[in-house]
C-alpha positions as CSV (number, residue, x, y, z in Angstrom):
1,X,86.5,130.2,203.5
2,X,87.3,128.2,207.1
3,X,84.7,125.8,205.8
4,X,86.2,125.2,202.8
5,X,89.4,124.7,204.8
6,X,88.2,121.9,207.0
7,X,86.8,119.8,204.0
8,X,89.8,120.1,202.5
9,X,91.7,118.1,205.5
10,X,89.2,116.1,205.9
11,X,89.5,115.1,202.6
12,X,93.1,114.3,203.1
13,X,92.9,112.7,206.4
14,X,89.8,110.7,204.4
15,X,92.1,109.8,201.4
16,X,95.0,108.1,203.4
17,X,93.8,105.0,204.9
18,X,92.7,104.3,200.9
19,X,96.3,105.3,199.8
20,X,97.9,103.1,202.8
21,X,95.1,99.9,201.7
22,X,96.3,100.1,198.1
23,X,100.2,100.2,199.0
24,X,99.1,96.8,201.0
25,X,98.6,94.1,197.9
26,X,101.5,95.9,195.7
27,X,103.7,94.9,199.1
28,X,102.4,91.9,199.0
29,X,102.7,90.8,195.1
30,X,106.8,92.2,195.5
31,X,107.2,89.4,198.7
32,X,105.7,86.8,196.5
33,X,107.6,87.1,193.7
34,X,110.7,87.4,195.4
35,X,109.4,84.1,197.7
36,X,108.7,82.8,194.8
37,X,112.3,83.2,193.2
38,X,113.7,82.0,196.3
39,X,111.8,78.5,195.5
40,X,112.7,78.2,191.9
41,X,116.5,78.9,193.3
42,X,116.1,76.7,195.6
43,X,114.2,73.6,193.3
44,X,117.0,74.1,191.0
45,X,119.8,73.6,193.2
46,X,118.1,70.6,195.0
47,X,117.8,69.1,190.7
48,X,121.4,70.1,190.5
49,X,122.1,68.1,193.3
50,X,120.0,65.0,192.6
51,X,120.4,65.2,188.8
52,X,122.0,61.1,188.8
53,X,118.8,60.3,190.7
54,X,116.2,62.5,188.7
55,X,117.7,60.8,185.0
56,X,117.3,57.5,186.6
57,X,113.4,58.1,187.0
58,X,113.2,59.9,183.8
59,X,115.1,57.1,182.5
60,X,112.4,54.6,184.1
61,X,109.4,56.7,183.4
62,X,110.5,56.9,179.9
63,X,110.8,53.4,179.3
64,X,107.2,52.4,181.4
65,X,105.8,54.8,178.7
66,X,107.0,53.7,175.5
67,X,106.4,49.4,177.1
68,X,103.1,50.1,178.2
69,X,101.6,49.7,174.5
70,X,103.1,46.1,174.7
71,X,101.8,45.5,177.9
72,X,98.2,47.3,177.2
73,X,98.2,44.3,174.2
74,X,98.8,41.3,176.3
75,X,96.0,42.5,178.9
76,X,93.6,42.1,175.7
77,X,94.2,39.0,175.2
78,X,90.6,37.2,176.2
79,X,91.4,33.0,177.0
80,X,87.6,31.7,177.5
81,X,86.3,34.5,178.8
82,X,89.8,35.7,181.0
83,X,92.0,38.3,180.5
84,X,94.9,39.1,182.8
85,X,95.7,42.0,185.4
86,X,98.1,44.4,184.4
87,X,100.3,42.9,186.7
88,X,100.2,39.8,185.1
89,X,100.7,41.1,181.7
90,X,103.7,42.7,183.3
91,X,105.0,39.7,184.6
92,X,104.5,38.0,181.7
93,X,106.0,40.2,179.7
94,X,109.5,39.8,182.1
95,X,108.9,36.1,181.7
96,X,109.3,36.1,177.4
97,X,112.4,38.5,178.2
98,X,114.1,37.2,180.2
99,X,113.5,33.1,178.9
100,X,114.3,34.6,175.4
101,X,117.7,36.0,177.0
102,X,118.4,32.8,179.2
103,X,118.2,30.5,175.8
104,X,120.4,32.9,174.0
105,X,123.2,32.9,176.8
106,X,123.2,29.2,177.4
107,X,123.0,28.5,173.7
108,X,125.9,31.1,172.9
109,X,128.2,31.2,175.8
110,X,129.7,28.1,176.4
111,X,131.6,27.7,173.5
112,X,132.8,31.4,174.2
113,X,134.0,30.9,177.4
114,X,135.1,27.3,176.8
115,X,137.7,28.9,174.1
116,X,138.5,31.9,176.5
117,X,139.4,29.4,179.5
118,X,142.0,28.0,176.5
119,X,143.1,31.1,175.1
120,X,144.3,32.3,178.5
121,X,146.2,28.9,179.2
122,X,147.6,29.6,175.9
123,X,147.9,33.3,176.1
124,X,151.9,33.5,177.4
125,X,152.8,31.0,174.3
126,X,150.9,33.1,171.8
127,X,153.0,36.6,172.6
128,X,156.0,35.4,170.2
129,X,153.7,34.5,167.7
130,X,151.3,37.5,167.7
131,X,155.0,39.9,167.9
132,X,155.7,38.6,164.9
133,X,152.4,39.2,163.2
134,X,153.0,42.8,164.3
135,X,156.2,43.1,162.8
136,X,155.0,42.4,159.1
137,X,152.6,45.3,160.0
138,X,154.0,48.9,158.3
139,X,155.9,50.9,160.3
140,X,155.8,48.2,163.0
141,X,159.4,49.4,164.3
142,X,158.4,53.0,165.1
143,X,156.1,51.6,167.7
144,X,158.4,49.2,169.6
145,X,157.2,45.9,169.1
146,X,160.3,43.9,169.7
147,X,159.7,45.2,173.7
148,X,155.9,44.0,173.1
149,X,157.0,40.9,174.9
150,X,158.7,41.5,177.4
151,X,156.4,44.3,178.6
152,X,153.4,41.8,178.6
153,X,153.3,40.9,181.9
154,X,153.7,44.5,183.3
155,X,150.6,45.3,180.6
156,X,148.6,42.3,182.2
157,X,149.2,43.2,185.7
158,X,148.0,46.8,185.0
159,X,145.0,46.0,182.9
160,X,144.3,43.9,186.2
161,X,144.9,46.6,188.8
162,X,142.6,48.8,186.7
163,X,139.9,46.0,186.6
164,X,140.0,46.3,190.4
165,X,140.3,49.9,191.0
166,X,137.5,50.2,188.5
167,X,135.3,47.5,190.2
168,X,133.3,50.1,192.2
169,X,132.1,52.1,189.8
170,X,131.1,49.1,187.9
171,X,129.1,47.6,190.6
172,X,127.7,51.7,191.1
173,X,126.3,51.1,187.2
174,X,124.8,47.7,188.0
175,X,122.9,49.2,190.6
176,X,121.6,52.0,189.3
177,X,120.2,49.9,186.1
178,X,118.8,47.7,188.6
179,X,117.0,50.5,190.1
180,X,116.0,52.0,187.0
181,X,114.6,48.0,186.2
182,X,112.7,48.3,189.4
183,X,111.2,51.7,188.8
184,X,109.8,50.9,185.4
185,X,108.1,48.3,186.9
186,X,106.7,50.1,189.2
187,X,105.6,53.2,187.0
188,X,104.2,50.5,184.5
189,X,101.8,49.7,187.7
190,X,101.2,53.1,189.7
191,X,101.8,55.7,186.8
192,X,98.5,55.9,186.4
193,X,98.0,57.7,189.8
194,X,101.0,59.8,189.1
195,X,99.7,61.0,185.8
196,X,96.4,61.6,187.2
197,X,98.0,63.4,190.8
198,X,100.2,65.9,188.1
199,X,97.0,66.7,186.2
200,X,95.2,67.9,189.5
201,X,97.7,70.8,189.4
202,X,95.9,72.3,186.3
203,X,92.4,73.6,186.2
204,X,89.4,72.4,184.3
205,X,90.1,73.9,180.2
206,X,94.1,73.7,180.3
207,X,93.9,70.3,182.4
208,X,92.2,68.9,179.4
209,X,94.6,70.0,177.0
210,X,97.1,68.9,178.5
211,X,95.8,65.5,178.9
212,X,95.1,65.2,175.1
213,X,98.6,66.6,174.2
214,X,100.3,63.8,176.9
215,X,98.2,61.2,175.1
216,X,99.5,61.8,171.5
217,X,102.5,62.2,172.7
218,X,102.3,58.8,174.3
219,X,101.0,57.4,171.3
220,X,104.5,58.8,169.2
221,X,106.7,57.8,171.6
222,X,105.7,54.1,172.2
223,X,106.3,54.3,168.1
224,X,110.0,54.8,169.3
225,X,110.1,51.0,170.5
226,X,108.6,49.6,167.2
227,X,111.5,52.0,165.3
228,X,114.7,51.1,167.3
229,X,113.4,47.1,167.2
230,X,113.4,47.9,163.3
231,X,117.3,49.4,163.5
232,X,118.5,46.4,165.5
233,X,116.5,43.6,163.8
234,X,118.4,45.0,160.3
235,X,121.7,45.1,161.9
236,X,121.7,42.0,163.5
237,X,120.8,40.3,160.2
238,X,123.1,42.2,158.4
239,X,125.9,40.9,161.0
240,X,125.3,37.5,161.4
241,X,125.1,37.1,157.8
242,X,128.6,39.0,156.4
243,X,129.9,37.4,159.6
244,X,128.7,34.0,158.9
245,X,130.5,34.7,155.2
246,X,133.5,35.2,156.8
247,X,133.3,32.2,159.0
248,X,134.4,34.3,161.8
249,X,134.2,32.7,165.0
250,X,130.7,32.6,167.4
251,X,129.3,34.8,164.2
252,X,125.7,33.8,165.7
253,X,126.7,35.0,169.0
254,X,128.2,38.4,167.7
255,X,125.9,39.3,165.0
256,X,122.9,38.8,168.0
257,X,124.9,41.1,170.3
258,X,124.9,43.2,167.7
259,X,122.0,43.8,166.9
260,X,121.2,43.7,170.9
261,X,123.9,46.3,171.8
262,X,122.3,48.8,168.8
263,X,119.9,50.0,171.6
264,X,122.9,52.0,173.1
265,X,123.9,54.3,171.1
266,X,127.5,54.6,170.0
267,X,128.7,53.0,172.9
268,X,127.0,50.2,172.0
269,X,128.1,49.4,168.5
270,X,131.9,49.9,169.3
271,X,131.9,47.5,172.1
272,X,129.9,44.9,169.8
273,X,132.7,45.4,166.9
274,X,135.6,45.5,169.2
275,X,134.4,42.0,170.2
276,X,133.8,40.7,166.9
277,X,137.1,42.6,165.7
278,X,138.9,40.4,168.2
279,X,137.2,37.3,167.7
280,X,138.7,38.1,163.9
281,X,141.6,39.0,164.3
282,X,142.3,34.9,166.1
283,X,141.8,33.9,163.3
284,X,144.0,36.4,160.2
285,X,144.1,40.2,159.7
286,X,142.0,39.6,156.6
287,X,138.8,38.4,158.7
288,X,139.2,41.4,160.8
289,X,139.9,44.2,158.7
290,X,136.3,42.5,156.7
291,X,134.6,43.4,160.0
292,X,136.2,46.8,160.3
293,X,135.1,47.5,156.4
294,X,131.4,46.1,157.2
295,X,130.8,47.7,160.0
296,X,132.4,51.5,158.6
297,X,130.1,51.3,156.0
298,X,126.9,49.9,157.8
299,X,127.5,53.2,160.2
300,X,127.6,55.4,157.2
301,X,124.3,53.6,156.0
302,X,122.3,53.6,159.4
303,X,123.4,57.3,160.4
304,X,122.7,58.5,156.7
305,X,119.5,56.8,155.4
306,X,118.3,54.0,158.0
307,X,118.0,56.4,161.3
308,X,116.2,59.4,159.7
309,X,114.2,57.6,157.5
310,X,113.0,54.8,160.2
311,X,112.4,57.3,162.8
312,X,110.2,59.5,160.3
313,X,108.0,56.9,159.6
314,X,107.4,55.9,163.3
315,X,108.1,58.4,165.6
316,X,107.5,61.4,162.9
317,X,110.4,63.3,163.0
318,X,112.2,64.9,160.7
319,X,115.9,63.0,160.1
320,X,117.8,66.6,161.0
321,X,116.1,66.0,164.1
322,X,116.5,62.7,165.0
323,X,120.3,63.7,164.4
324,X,120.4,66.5,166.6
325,X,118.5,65.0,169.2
326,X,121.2,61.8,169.5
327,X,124.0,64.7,169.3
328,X,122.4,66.6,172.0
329,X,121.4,63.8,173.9
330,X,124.9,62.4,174.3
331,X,126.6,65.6,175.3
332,X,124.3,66.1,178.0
333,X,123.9,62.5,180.0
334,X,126.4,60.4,177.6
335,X,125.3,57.2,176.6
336,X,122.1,57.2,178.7
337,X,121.2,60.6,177.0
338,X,121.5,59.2,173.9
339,X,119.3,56.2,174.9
340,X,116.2,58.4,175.2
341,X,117.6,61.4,173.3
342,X,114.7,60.4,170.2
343,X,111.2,59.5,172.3
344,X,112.4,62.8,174.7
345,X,112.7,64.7,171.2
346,X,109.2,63.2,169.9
347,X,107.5,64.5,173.0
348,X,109.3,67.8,173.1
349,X,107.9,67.8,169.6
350,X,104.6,67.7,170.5
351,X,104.3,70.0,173.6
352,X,105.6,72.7,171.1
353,X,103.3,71.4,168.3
354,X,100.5,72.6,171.1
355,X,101.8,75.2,173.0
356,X,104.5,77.2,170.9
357,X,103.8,76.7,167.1
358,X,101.1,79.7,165.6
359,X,98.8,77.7,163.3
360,X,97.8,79.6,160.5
361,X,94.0,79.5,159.7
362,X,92.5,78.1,156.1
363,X,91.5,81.3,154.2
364,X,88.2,81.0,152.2
């Protein structure tokens, strides 16, 4: 009976270093998730703080992405036996953009400004005739234009002070395009390494699953490029010609920054048919309200049949998608949202294609 005692406590005494060793790990898996909470807290908070600076390289990444098809083709080219570097296809490629940009400006501009320098000599003789114009308008009284002249010069003086007081965070946009400019460049030369340093994260089987997955998704969204060139090389067209029938004014000029300005979206059309509203309206409220009419119904067209359709075809999406991908895109970053709302959507697309859609298996 004593003996039986004794092994029983030393049984006990045996059995709690055990019990204390397996208490150790559980400890140990509790302070790393909570460690590991901490640092996802903490990422997010330091991506709250630098979300301006983390769109911008999304922005620029983006954009290296979908060009690098483009300058992938010039490096083929083969003169006698050369081909060039990357960075000379790159440089090349800024070279045809930028001449093709130059040309355009110093073809189109001059008469532009040449007419604005005499339109604001002329501007404080013009008032009495444009009040009267207004006053023909319907219901013309209820918005006081008799005082339309005399409150001109208050009007001018404000729209200036605005100009001014807005003047920094113009500049602030200038920059950070210019930075974005700078950072394509230089993910269309290093993002090789990038790519290649983010894969390293992953092991062997879901490394190489990933990679494929990147690549078609690379492949769909340089598609995006070839798509949106489609959408402004129809509305540009389409401009220059109905403008061209209405003989309004610079109707080259406008119906190329048209179809220029379709890359923004939104933004980018209401700007480009404010202008060519205004350069109408110089002329009669007949020429204008034809540009109004155009361009309500081109919308209609574009949103309706051109976008979804176009997109399908080259970036594989599904219109409803495309749709709720600009809609999304501009609510959450605006107009630069919108920008890259479609190739984010076509590689959100394919990551769940992959990794979140359950394939069902042919049967027989």
């Amino acid at each position: 009976m004593h003996q039986t005692v004794q092994d029983t406590q030393e049984t006990t005494l045996a059995l709690k270093p055990a019990t204390a060793t397996q208490t150790e790990p559980k400890r140990n898996v509790v302070r790393g998730h909570i460690l590991f909470t901490f640092a996802v807290m903490l990422a997010l908070a330091l991506a709250w703080k630098l979300r301006s600076v983390l769109e911008i390289v999304y922005v620029s990444a983006l954009f290296a992405v979908v060009l690098m098809p483009v300058v992938q083709q010039i490096m083929r080219v083969n003169i006698r036996g050369w081909s060039p570097s990357r960075l000379i296809a790159i440089i090349a490629l800024l070279v045809t953009v930028f001449a093709a940009l130059t040309a355009f400006l110093v073809v189109g501009l001059p008469p532009v400004i040449r007419d604005v320098q005499h339109f604001a000599a002329d501007l404080p003789g013009r008032i009495p005739g444009l009040v009267t114009k207004l006053k023909k308008l319907p219901m013309a009284d209820k918005f006081g234009v008799d005082q339309l002249a005399e409150k001109s010069e208050a009007m001018i003086s404000s729209f200036a002070s605005y100009l001014l007081a807005s003047f920094p965070l113009w500049m602030s946009r200038v920059l950070d395009l210019l930075t974005a400019f700078i950072l394509c460049i230089y993910f269309m030369l290093e993002g090789e390494f990038a790519y290649q340093y983010f894969l390293s994260f992953f092991t062997d089987g879901p490394r190489e699953r990933l990679a494929k997955t990147l690549v078609v998704a690379e492949h769909r969204m340089s598609k995006w490029l070839l798509g949106q060139g489609s959408l402004m090389l129809i509305l540009g067209v389409c401009s220059t010609i109905v403008f061209a029938i209405l003989h309004v004014r610079y109707f080259f000029l406008l119906g190329v920054l048209m179809g220029l300005f379709n890359i923004i979206p939104v933004m980018g059309g209401v700007i480009t048919i404010l202008l060519a509203a205004g350069c109408a309206a110089l002329d009669s409220w007949s020429k204008m309200a034809g540009v109004l009419i155009f361009y309500a119904v081109y919308v209609q067209v574009e949103n309706g049949f051109l976008t979804p359709k176009i997109m399908k075809s080259s970036v594989n999406l599904m219109g409803l998608s495309v749709l709720i991908a600009l809609m999304a895109g501009l609510a959450l970053a605006g107009v630069v949202g919108a920008l890259v709302a479609v190739p984010t959507a076509a590689l959100v697309a394919v990551l769940m294609d992959e990794y979140m859609v359950q394939k069902v298996a042919d049967e027989g």
